[in-house]
TISEPA-87650 format. One line per field, with one value per atom (N, C-alpha, C): atom name; y, z, x; chain. Coordinates in Angstrom, 1 decimal, padded with zeros to 4 digits. Each point is the difference from the previous one (the first is absolute). Example, Ala and Ser with C-alpha at 12.3 -4.5 7.8 and 13.67 -1.06 7.14 Angstrom:
<pts>
a: [N, CA, C, N, CA, C]
v: [-005.7, 001.2, 001.2, 001.1, 001.1, 001.1]
w: [007.8, 000.0, 000.0, -000.7, 000.0, 000.8]
u: [013.2, -000.9, 000.9, -000.4, 000.9, -000.8]
c: [A, A, A, A, A, A]
</pts>
This chain:
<pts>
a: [N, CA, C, N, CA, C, N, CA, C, N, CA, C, N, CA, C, N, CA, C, N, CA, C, N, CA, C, N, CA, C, N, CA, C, N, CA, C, N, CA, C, N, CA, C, N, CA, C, N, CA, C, N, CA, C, N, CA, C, N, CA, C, N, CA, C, N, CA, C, N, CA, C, N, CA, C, N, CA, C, N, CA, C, N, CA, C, N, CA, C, N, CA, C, N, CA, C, N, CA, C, N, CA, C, N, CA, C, N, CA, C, N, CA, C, N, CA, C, N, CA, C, N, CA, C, N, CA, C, N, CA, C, N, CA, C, N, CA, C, N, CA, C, N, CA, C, N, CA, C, N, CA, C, N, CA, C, N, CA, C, N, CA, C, N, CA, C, N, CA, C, N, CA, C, N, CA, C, N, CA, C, N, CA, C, N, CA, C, N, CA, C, N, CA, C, N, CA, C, N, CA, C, N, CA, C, N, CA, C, N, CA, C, N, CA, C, N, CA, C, N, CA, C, N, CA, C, N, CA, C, N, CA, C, N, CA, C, N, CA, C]
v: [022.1, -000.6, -001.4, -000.3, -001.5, -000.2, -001.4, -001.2, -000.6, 000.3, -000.3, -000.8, -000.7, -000.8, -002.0, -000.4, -001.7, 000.3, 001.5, 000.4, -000.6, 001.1, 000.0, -001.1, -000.9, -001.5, -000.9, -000.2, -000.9, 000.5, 000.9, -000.1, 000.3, 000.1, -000.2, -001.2, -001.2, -001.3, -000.6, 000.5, -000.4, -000.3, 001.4, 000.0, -000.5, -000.2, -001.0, -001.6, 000.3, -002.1, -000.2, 000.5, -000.5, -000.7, -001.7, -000.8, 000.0, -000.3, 000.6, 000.9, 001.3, 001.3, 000.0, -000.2, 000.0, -001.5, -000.8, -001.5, -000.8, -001.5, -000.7, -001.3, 000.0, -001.0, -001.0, -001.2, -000.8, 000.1, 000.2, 000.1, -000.6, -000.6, -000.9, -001.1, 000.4, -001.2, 000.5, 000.7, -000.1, 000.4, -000.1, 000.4, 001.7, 000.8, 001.4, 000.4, 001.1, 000.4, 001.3, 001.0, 001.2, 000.7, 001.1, 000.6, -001.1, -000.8, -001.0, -000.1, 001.7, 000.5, -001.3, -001.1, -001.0, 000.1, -001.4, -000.2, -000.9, -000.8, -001.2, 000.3, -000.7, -000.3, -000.3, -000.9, 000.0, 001.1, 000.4, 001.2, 001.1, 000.0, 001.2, -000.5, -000.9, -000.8, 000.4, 000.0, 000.5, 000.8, 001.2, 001.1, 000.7, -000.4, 000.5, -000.5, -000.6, -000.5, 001.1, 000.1, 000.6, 001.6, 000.4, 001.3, 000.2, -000.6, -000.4, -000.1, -000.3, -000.6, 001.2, 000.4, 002.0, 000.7, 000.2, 001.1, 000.0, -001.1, -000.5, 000.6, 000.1, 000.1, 001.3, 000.7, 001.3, 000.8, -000.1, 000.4, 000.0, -001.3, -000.6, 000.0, -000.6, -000.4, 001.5, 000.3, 001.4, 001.6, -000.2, 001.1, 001.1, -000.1, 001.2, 000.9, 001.0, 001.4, 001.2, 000.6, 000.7, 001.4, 000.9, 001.2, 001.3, 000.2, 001.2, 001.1, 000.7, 001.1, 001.3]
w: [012.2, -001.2, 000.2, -000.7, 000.3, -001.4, 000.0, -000.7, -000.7, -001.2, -000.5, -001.4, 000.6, -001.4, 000.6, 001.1, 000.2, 000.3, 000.2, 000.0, -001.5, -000.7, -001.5, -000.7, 000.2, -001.0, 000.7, 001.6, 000.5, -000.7, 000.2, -000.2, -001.7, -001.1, -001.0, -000.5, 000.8, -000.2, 000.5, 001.0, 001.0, -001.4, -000.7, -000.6, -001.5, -000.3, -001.3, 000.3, 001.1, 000.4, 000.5, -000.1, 000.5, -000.3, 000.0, -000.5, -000.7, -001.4, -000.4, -000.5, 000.2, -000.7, -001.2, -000.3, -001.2, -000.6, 000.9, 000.0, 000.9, 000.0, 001.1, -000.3, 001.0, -000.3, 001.7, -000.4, -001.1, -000.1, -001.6, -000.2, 000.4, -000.2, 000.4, -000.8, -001.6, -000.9, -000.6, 000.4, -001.2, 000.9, -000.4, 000.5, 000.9, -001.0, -000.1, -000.4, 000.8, -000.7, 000.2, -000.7, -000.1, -000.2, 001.1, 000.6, 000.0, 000.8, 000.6, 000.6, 001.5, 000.9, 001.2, -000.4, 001.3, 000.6, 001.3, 000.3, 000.7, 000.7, 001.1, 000.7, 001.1, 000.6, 000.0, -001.5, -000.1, -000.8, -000.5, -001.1, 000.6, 001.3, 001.2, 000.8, -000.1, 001.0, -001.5, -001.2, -001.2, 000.0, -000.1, 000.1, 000.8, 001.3, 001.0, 000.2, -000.4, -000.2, -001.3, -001.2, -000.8, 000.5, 000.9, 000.4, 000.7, 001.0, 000.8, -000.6, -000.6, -001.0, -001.2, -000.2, -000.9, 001.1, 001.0, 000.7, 000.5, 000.8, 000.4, -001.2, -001.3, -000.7, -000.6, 000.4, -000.8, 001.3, 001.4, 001.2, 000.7, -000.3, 000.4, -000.9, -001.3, -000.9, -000.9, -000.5, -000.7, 000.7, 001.3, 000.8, -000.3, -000.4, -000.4, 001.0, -000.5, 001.5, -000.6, 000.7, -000.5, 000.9, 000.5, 000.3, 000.4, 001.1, -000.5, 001.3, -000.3, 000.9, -000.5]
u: [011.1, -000.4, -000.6, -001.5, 000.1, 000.2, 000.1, 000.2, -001.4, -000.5, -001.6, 000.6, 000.8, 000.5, -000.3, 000.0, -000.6, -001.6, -001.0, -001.1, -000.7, 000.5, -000.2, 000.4, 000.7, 000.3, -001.0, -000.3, -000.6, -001.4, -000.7, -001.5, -000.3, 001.1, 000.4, -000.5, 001.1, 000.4, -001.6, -000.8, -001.3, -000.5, -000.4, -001.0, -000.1, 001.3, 000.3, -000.1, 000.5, 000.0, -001.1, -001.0, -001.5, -000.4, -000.1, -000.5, -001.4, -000.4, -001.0, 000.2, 000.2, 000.2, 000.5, 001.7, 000.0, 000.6, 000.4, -000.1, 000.3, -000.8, 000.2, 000.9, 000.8, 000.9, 000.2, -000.7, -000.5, -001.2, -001.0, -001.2, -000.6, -001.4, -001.0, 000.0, 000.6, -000.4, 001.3, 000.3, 002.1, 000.6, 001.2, 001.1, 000.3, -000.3, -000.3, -001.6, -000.5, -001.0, -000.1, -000.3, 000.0, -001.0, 000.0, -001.7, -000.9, -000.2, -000.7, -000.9, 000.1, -000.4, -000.7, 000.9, -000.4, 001.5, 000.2, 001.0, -000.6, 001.4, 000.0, 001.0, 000.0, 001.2, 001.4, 000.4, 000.7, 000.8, -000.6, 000.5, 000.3, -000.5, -000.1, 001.7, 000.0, 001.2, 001.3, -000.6, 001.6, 000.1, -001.5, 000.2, 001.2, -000.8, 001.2, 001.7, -000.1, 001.8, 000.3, -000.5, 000.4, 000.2, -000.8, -000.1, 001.4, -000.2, 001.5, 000.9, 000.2, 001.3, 000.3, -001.4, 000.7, 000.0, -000.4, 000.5, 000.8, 000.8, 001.4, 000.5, 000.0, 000.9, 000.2, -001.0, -000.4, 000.7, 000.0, 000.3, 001.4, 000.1, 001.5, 001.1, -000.3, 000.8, 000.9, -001.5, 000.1, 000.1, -000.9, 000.3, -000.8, -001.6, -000.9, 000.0, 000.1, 000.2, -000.9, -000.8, -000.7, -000.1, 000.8, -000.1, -000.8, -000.5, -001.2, 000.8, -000.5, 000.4, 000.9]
c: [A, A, A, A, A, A, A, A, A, A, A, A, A, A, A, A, A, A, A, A, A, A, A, A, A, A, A, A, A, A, A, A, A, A, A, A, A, A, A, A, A, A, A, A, A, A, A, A, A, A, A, A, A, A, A, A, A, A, A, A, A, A, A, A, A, A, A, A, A, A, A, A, A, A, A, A, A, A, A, A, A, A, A, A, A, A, A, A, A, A, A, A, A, A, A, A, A, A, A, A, A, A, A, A, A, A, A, A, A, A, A, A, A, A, A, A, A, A, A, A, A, A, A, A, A, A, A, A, A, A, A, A, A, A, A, A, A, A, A, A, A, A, A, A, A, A, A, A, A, A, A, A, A, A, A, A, A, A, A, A, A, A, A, A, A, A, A, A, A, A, A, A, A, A, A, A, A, A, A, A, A, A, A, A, A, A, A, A, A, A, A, A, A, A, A, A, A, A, A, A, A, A, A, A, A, A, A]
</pts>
């Protein structure tokens, strides 16, 4: 059996935390900005901490397991 449960949250978590997509944090001119479809570097550098930091938790903490077979 594998295991398609840290598959399925990671590229989940990818495609929601995309900076730009459905918000950037930190905007260009606020705080937050939502569908923006820009980004920088720094917001690329929160992104990823935030990503890290829900998947540690969705993985480790909570223990998503997803079964096939």
């Amino acid at each position: 059996m594998a295991d398609w449960g840290p598959v399925v949250i990671a590229v989940v978590l990818f495609v929601l935390l995309s900076p730009g997509l459905l918000f950037q944090l930190p905007g260009r001119g606020r705080v937050v900005e939502f569908g923006g479809m820009h980004t920088s570097g720094i917001s690329i550098l929160v992104h990823t901490i935030i990503f890290f930091g829900l998947l540690t938790i969705f993985l480790i903490a909570v223990g998503v397991h997803i079964y096939t077979g």
